[in-house]
C-alpha positions as CSV (number, residue, x, y, z in Angstrom):
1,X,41.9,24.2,-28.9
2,X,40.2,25.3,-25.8
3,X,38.2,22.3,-24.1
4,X,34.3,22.6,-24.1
5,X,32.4,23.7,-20.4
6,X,31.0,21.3,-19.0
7,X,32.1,18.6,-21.2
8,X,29.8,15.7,-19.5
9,X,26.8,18.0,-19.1
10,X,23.5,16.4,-20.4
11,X,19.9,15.4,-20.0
12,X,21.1,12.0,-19.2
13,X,23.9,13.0,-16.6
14,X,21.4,15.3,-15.1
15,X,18.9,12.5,-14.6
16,X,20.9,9.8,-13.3
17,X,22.6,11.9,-10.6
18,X,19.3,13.1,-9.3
19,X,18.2,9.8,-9.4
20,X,21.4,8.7,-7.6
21,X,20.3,11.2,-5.1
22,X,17.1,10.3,-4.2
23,X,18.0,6.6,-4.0
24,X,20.9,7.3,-1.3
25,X,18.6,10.6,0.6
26,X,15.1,10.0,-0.6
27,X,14.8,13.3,-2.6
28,X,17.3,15.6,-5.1
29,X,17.5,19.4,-5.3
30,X,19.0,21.7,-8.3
31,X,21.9,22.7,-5.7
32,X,23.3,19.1,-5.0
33,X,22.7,18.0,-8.4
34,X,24.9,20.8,-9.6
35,X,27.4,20.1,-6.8
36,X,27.9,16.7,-7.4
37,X,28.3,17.2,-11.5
38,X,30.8,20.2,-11.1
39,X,28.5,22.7,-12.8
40,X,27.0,25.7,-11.8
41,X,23.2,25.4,-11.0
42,X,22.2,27.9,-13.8
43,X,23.9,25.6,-16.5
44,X,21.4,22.8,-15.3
45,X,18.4,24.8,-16.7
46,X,20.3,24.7,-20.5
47,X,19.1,20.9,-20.0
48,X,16.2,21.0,-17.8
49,X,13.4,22.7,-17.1
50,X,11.9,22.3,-13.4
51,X,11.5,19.6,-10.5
52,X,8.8,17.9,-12.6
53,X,11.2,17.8,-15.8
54,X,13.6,15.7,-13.9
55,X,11.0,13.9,-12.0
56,X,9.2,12.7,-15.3
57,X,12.6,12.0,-16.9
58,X,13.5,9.8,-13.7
59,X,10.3,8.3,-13.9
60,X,11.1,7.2,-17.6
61,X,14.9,6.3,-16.8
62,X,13.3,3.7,-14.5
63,X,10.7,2.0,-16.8
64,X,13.2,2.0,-19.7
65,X,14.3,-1.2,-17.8
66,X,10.8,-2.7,-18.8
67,X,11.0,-6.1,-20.7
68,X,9.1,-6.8,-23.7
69,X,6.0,-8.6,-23.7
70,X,5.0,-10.8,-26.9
71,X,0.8,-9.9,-26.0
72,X,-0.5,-11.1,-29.4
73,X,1.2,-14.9,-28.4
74,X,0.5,-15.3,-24.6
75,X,-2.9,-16.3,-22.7
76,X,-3.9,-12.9,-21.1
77,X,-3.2,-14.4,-17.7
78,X,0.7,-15.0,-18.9
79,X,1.0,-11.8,-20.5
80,X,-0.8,-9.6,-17.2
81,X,1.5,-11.3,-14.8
82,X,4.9,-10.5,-17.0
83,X,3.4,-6.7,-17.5
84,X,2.3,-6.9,-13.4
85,X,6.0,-8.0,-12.7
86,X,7.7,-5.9,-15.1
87,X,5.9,-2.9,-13.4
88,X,7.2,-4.2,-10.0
89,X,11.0,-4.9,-11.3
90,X,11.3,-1.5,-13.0
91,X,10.9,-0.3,-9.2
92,X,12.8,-2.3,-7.0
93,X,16.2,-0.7,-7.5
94,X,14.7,2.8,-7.0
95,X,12.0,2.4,-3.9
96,X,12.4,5.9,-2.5
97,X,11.9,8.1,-5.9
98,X,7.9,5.8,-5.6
99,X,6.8,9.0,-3.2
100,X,7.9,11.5,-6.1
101,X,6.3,9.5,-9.0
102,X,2.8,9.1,-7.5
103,X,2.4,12.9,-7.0
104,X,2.9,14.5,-10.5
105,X,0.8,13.3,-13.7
106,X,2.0,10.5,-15.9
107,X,3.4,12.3,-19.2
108,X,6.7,10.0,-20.2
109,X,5.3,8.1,-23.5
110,X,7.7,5.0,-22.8
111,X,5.5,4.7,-19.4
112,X,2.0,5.1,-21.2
113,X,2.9,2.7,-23.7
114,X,3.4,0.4,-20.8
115,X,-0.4,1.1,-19.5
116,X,-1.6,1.3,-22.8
117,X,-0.2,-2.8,-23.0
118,X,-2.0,-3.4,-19.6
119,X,-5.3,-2.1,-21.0
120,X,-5.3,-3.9,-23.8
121,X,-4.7,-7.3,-22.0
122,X,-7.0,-6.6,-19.3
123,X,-9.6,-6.0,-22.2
124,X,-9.0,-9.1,-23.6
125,X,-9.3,-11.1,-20.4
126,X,-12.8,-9.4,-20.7
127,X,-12.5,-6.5,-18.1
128,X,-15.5,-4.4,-19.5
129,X,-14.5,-0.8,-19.8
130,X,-15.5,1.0,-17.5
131,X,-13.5,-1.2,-15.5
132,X,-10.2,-1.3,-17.1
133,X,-9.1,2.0,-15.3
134,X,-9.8,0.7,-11.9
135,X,-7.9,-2.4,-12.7
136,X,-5.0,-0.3,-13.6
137,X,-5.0,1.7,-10.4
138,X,-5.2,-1.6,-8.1
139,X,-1.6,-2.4,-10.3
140,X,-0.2,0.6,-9.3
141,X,-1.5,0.2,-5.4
142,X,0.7,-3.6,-6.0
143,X,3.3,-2.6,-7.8
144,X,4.1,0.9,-6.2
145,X,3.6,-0.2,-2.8
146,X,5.6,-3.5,-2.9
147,X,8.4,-1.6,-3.8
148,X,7.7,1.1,-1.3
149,X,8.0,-1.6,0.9
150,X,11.8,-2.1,0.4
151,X,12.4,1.0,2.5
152,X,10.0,-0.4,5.6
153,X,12.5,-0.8,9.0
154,X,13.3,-4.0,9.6
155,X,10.6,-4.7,12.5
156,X,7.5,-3.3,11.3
157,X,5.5,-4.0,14.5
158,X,6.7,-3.8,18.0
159,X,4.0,-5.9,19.8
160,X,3.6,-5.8,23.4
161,X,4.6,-9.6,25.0
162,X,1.7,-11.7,25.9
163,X,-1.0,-9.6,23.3
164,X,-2.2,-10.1,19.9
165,X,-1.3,-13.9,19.4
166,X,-2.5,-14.4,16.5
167,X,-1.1,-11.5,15.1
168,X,2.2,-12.3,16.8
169,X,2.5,-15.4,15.3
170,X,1.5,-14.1,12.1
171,X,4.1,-11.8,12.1
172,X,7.0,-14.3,14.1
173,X,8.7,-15.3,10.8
174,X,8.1,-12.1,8.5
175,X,12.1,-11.7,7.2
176,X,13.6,-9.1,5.4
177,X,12.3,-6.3,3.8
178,X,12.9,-7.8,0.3
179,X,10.9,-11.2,1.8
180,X,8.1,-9.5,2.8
181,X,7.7,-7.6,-0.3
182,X,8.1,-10.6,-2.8
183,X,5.4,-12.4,-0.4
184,X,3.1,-9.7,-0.6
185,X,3.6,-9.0,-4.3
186,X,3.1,-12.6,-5.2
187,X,-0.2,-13.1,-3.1
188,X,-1.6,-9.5,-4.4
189,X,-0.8,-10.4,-8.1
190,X,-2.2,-14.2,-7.3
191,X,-5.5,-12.1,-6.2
192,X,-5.5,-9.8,-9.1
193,X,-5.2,-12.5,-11.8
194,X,-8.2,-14.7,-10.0
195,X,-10.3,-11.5,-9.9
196,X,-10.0,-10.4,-13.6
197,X,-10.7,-14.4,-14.3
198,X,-13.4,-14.6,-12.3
199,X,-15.0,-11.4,-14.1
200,X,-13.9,-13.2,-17.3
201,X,-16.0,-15.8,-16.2
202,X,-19.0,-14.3,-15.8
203,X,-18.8,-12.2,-18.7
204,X,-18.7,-15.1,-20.6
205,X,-21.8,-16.7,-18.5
């Protein structure tokens, strides 16, 4: 019996060694993800159709690592911060495909489902409408740019001795990458949560 072409050959090959690519070179293209699978490039388009086919599918590759979230038995606060850090943690082990994701429109339904959870707890934390949308966006700026973070240099800021003290000492004890972007993330999602309560507040008032 004559073995089959290509015997390894899928969607989910395809994905996960673009994917592998743009985590080690920031980017993929049809030629290396062929190279690196064994396959000619025209046997790629059996499985996929374009850049934005395997964009979307990486996209939902990383959020299938999202964590359920009981929302009917958690205070809203509770159940926005585990959605808020679930966003984050999806992205940390993939910081460089965040310059791909924000450029092409949201169509996985795995990833929708997991704004479609956010607006419903931010509507129940008494985010009127009209605001929900913005809400959402300012979790994206957090989310995707905390883990964009992860691929900042080391030293971020070369000061010149003797200037900017206060931002010099501001700056003195920074540490790693990973540091800085769990500091940030945790003060942005601290803001976020006293912001929709405050609003919560004073829809109540």
């Amino acid at each position: 019996m004559a073995r089959p072409r290509s015997p390894l050959l899928s969607v989910d090959a395809i994905v996960a060694t673009a994917l592998e690519l743009v985590d080690e070179e920031g980017d993929f293209s049809f030629p290396k993800v062929a190279r690196r699978l064994g396959v000619s490039q025209s046997a790629l388009y059996n499985h996929i159709d374009n850049r934005e086919h395997i964009i979307e599918l990486m996209r939902g590759k990383a959020f299938s690592r999202v964590i359920g979230v009981d929302l009917d038995n958690m205070p809203w606060e509770d159940a926005l911060r585990a959605l808020v850090r679930n966003y984050r943690d999806c992205l940390l082990p993939h910081p460089r495909l965040v310059p791909m994701l924000i450029t092409q429109t949201v169509q996985d339904p795995g990833v929708i489902a997991f704004y479609e959870d956010m607006a419903t707890v931010l509507g129940r934390a008494g985010v009127p409408n009209e605001e929900i949308v913005p809400a959402i966006n300012t979790i994206d700026y957090l989310a995707l740019g905390s883990a964009l973070e992860l691929t900042a240099p080391e030293v971020v800021w070369s000061l010149p001795p003797g200037r900017f003290p206060a931002f010099a000492q501001a700056v003195s004890n920074l540490g790693t990458p990973a540091e800085r972007s769990e500091a940030a993330f945790a003060f942005g999602l601290d803001l976020l949560i006293a912001g929709v309560r405050e609003k919560a507040l004073k829809k109540i008032s």
